[in-house]
TORKOL-4160 file (C-alpha; in steps of 0.2 Angstrom, whole numbers, padded with zeros to 4 digits, m for minus):
101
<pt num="1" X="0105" Y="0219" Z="0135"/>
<pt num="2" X="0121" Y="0210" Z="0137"/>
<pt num="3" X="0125" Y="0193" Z="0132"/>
<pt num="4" X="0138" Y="0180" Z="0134"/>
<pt num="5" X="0145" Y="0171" Z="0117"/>
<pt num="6" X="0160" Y="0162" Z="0122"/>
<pt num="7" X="0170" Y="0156" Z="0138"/>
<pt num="8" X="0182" Y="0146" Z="0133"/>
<pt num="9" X="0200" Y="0138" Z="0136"/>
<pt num="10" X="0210" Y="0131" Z="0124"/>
<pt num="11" X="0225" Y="0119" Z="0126"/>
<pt num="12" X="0237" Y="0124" Z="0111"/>
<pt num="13" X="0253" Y="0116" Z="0115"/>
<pt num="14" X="0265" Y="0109" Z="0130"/>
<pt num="15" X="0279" Y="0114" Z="0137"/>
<pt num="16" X="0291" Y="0109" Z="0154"/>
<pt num="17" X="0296" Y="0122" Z="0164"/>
<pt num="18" X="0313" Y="0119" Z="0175"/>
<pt num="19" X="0306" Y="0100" Z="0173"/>
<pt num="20" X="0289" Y="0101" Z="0176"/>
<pt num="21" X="0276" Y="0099" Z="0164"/>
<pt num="22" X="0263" Y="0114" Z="0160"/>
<pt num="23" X="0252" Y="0117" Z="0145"/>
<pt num="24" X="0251" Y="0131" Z="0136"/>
<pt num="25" X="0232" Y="0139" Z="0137"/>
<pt num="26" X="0223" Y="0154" Z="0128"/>
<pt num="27" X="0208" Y="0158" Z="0135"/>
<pt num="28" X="0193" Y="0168" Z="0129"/>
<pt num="29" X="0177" Y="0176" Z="0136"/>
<pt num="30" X="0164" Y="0187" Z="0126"/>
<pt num="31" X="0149" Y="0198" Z="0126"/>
<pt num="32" X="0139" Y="0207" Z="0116"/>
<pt num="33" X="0129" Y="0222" Z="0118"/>
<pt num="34" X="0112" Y="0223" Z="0108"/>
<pt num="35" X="0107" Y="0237" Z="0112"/>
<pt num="36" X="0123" Y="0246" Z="0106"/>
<pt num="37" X="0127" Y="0233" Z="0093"/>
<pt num="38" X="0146" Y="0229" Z="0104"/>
<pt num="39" X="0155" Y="0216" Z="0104"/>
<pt num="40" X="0170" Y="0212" Z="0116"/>
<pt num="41" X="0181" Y="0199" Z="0117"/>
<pt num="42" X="0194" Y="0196" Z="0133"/>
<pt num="43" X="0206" Y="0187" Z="0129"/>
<pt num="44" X="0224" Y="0180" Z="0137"/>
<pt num="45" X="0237" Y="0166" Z="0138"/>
<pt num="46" X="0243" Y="0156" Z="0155"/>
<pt num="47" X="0254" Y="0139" Z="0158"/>
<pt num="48" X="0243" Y="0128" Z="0168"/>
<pt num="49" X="0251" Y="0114" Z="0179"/>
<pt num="50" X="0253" Y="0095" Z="0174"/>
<pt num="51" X="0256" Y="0085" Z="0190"/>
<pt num="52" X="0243" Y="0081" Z="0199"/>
<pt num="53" X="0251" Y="0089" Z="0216"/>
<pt num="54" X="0250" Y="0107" Z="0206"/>
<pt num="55" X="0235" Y="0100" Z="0195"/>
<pt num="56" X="0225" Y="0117" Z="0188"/>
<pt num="57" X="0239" Y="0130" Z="0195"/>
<pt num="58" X="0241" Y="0145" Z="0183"/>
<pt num="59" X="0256" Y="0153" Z="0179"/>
<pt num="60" X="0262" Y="0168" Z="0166"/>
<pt num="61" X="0280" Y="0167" Z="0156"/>
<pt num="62" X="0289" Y="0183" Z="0149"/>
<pt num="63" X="0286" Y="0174" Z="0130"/>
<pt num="64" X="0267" Y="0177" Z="0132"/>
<pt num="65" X="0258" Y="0190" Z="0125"/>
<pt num="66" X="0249" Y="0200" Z="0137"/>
<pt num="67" X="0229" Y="0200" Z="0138"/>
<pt num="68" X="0221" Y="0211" Z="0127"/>
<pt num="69" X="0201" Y="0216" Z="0125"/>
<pt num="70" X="0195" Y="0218" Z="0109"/>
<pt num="71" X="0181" Y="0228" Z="0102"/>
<pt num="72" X="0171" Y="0227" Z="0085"/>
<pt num="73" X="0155" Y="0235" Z="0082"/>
<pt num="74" X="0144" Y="0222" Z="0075"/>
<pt num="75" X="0127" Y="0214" Z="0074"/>
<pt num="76" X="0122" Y="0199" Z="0084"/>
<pt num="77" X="0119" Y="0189" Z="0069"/>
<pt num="78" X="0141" Y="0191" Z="0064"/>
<pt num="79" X="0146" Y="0189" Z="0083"/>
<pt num="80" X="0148" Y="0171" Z="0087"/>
<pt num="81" X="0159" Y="0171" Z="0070"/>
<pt num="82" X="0167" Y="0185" Z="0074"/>
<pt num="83" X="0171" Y="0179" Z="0091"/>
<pt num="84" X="0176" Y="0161" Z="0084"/>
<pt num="85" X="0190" Y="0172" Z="0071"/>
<pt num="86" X="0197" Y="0183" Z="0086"/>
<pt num="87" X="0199" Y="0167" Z="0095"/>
<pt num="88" X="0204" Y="0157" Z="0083"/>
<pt num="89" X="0218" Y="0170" Z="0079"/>
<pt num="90" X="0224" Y="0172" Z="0096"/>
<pt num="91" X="0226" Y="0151" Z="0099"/>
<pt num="92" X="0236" Y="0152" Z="0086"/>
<pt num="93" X="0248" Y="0167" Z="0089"/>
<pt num="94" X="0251" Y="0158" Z="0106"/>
<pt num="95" X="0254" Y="0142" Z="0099"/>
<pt num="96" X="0268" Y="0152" Z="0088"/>
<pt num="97" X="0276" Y="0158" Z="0103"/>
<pt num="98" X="0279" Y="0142" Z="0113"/>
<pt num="99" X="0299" Y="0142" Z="0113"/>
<pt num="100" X="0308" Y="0128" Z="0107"/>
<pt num="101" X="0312" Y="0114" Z="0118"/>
């Protein structure tokens, strides 16, 4: 049986774009697998629109690092902090790529 453990955006920094102001985002979504003892954990980066004209859009920049899946195997018990590291690791290797203004 599957389970979901996280879904979750995360605001990490700001950033203006040809003017326009976006925030920087890394996201997360995860599962685990009882029954094989799996955990994975989707993760990815996007700029999200400021103004309210363009309020919610998404957008990707060449700085960002590509999604990734990750995989451990591990029992239920070790997943949510498990997932809470990965995710926590991510936010902040996006963060460290938001160029200087």
């Amino acid at each position: 049986m599957i389970h979901s453990l996280l879904d979750t955006t995360r605001v990490v920094g700001h950033l203006d774009v040809v003017g326009e102001p976006f925030e920087v985002c890394a996201e997360a979504t995860a599962s685990h697998d009882r029954s094989a003892n799996g955990l994975t954990v989707n993760l990815c980066a996007f700029l999200r629109a400021m103004r309210h004209d363009h309020l919610g859009e998404k957008a990707t920049a060449d700085w960002l690092p590509a999604p990734e899946i990750v995989t451990e195997h591990v029992d239920i018990d070790e997943a949510h902090g498990l997932t809470d590291e990965i995710f926590a690791s991510w936010c902040h290797r996006v963060a460290a790529l938001i160029p200087s203004p």
